[in-house]
C-alpha positions in Angstrom: -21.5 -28.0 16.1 -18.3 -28.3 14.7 -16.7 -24.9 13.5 -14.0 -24.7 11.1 -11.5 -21.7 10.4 -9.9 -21.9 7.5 -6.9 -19.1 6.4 -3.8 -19.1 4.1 -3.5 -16.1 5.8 -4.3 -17.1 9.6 -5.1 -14.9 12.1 -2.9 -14.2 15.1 -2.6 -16.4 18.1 -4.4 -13.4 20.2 -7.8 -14.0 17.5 -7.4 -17.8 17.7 -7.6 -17.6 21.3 -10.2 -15.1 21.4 -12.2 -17.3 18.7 -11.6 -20.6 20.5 -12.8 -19.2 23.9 -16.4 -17.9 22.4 -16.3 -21.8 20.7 -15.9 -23.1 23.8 -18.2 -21.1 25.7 -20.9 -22.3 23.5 -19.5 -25.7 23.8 -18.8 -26.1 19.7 -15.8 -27.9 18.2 -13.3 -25.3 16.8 -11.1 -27.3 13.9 -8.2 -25.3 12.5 -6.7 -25.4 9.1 -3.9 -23.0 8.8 -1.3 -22.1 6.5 -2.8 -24.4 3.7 -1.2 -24.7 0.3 -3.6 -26.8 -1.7 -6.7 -26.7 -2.1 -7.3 -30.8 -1.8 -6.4 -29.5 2.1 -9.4 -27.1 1.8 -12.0 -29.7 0.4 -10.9 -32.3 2.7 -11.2 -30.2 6.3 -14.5 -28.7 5.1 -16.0 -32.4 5.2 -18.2 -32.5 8.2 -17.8 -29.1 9.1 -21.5 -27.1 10.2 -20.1 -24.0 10.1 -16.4 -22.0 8.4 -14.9 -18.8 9.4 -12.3 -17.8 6.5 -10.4 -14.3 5.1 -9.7 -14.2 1.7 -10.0 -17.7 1.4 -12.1 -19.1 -1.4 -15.4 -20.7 -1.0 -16.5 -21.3 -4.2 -19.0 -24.2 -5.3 -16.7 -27.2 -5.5 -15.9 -26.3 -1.6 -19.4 -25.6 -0.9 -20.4 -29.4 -2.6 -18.0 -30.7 -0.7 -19.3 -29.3 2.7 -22.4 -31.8 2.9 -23.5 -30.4 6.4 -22.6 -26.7 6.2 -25.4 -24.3 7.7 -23.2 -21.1 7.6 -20.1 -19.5 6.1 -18.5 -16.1 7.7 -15.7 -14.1 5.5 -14.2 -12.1 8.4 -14.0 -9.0 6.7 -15.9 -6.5 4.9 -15.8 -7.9 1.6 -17.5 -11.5 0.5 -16.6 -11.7 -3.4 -14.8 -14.9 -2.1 -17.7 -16.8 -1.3 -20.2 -18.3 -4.3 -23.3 -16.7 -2.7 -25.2 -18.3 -5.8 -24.4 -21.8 -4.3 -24.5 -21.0 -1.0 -28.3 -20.2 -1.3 -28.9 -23.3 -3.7 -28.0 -25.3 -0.7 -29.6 -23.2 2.0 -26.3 -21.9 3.2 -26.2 -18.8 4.7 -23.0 -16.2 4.0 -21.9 -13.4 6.3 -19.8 -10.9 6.6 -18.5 -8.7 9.6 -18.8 -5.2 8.6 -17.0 -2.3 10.6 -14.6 -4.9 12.1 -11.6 -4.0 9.6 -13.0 0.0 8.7 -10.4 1.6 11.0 -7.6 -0.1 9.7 -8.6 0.6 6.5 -9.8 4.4 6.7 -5.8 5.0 7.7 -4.1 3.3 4.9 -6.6 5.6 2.9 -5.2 8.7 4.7 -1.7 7.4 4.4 -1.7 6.9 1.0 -2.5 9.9 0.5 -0.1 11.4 2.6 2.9 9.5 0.4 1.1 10.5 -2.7 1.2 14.3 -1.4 4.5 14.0 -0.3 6.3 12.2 -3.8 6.4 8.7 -2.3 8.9 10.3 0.2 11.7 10.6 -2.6 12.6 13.8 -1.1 11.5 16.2 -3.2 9.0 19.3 -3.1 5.2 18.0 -2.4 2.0 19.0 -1.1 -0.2 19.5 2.2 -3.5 17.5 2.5 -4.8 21.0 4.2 -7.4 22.5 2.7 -7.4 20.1 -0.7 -10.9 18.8 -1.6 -11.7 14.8 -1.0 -13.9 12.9 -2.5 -15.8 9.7 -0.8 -16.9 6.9 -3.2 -19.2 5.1 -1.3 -19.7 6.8 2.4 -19.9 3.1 4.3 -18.5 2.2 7.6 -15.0 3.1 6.2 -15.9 6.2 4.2 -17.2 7.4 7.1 -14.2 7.2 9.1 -12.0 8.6 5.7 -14.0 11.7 6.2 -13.3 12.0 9.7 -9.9 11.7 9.9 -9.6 13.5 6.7 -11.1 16.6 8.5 -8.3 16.4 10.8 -6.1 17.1 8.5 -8.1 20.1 7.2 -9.7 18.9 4.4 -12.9 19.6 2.9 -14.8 16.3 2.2 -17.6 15.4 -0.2 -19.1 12.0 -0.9 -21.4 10.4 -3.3 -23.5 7.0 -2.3 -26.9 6.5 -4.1 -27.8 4.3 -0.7 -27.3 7.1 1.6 -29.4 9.8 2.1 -27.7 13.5 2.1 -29.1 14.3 5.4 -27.3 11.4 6.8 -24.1 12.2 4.9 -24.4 15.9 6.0 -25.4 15.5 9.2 -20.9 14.4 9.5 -19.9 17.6 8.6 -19.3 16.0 4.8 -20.9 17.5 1.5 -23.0 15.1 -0.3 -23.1 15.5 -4.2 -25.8 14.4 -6.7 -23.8 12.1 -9.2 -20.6 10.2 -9.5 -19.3 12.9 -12.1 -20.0 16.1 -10.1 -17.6 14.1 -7.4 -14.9 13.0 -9.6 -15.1 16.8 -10.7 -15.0 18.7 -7.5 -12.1 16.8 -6.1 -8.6 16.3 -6.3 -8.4 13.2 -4.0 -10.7 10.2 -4.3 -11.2 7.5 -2.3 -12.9 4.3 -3.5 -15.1 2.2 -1.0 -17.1 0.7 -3.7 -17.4 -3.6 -3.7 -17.0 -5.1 -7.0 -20.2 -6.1 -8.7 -22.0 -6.6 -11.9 -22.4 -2.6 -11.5 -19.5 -1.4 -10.8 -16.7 -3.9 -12.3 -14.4 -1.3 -14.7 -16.3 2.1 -13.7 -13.8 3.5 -12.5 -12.2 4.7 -16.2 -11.1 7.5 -18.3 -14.2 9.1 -18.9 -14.7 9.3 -14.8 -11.0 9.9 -14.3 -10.5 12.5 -16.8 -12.8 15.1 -15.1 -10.6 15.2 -12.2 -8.6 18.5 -11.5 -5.2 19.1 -11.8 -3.2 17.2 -9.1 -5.2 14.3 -9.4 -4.6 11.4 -6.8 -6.9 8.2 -7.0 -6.5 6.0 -4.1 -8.0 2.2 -4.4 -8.8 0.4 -0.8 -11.5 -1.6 -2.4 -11.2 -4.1 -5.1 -9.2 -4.8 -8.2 -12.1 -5.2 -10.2 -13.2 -2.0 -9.9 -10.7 -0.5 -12.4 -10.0 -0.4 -15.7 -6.7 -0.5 -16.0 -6.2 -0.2 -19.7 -8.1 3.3 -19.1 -5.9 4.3 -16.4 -2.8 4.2 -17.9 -4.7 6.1 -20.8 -4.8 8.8 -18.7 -1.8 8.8 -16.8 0.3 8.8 -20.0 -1.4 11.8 -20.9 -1.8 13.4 -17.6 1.6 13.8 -15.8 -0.1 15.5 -12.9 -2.5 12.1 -12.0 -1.5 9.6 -8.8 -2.8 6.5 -8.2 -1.8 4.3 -4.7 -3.7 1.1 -3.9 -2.9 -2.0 -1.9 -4.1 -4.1 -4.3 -1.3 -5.0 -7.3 -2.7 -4.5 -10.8 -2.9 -7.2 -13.3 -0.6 -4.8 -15.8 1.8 -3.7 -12.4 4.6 -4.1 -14.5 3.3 -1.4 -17.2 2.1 0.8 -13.8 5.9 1.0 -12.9 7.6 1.1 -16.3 5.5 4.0 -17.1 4.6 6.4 -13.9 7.1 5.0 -10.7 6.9 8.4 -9.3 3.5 8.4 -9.6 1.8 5.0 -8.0 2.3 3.2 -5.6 0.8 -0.5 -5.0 1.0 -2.7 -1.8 2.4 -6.6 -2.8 -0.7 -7.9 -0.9 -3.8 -6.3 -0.1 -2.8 -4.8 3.9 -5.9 -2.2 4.2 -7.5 -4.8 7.1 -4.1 -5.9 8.1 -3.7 -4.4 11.4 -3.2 -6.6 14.6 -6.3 -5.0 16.3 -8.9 -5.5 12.9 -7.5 -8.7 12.8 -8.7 -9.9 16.1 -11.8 -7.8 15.9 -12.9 -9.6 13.1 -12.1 -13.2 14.0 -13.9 -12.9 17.2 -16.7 -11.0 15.4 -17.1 -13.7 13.2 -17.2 -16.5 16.0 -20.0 -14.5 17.7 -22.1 -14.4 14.8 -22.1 -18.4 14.2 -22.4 -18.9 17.8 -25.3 -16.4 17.7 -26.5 -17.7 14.3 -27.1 -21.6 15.9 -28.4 -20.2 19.5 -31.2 -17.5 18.1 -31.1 -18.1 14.3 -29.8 -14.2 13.9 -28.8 -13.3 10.4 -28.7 -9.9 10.6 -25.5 -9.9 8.6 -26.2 -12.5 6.2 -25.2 -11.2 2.5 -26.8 -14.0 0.1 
């Protein structure tokens, strides 16, 4: 089989090594496309390819169409709102994921965020201690989970909310599971968002949510863009000079963000929360094992579409 991976963004040498020797162990052709700046590049390499392994790279249906004999696509990374997983199961493609690959990196950019946040984006003046401040977990997945730990490290007292986990299982982690979305956003003076972006969830996070946090509010966005509504947000941050908001994802009104509140956000120029060395190889090789795995046994257990 012949396995593509395809990145703007590669991965480092150390993952293409790593990817290349579970390839070759299963004696499949690993193709590289690197670096790549059109995508003509894209729809050309993806031409006789049975299998792609990509990051944020788009696989959407004119890729797909032009992939005549792909069997399986793997985002390496948590998220898969790249991929046209209505296509991809019109032509009996299947999409995966690698979940918990990128969760550590993540859960620390959560934590540090809200250690600048606390501390003023370290512009030297007075701030506040994480200690004893009350977090809330949107969405208690593989990185929630980790928030929440770490976060108890630094003495905080954690809550989460996540209709697809039961609160014996959130519980049993030493966290406090709420009943709705609201009672969350209430109780706490951190959140962190894990949510993906979905028909659901697309613009929920707004002022009606946002507003019923308490004084010394600090939103912090690891997840997705779409998630926001970012008319709303500056709705309430104009009226709220206490509200904080950090993400590494750059909003589509950024300039607005900083003319307005500086002092008060903070936003990454590219999204960094799996942009560790170690997630980065985790993931890569993660995504290997699973084609390799997906040809040899037929496993999806992480298929998404």
């Amino acid at each position: 089989m012949k396995i593509l991976v395809a990145t703007d963004k590669p991965f480092a040498p150390i993952a293409i090594e790593g990817i290349k020797k579970v390839t070759d162990n299963a004696k499949h052709e690993l193709v590289l496309l690197e670096k790549y700046t059109e995508k003509t590049q894209l729809l050309e390499a993806v031409k006789n390819v049975d299998a792609i392994i990509i990051r944020s790279d788009i696989v959407d249906k004119e890729v797909i169409n032009a992939a005549e004999k792909l069997k399986i696509v793997v985002r390496a990374g948590a998220g898969f709102d790249n991929i046209d997983l209505t296509t991809a199961t019109e032509k009996n493609i299947v999409a995966m994921n690698t979940p918990g690959q990128n969760s550590n990196a993540v859960a620390e950019l959560a934590l540090g965020f809200m250690v600048m946040m606390a501390r003023n984006n370290f512009d030297g003046t007075s701030g506040t201690e994480l200690k004893c401040k009350k977090l809330g977990i949107h969405a208690y997945g593989n990185v929630g989970k980790l928030v929440a730990n770490i976060a108890k490290g630094f003495g905080m007292e954690v809550f989460a909310f996540d209709p697809f986990v039961s609160k014996e299982a959130i519980e049993k982690d030493g966290v406090k599971a709420v009943n709705t979305v609201e009672e969350l956003y209430s109780t706490c003076q951190y959140i962190s968002l894990h949510i993906p972006a979905n028909d659901k969830t697309k613009k929920s996070i707004n002022y009606n949510l946002l507003s019923k946090m308490p004084k010394g509010a600090t939103l912090i966005n690891t997840a997705r863009k779409e998630v926001i509504n970012e008319e709303e947000i500056l709705k309430l941050m104009a009226e709220r000079k206490d509200f904080k908001y950090a993400s590494d994802i750059e909003p589509s009104s950024k300039d607005a963000f900083i003319e307005n509140f500086s002092n008060r956000i903070f936003f990454s120029p590219k999204k960094i929360g799996a942009q560790t060395s170690e997630a980065n190889i985790n993931a890569g090789i993660a995504a290997a094992k699973q084609i390799v795995d997906f040809f040899e046994t037929g496993n999806i257990q992480f298929k998404v579409n």
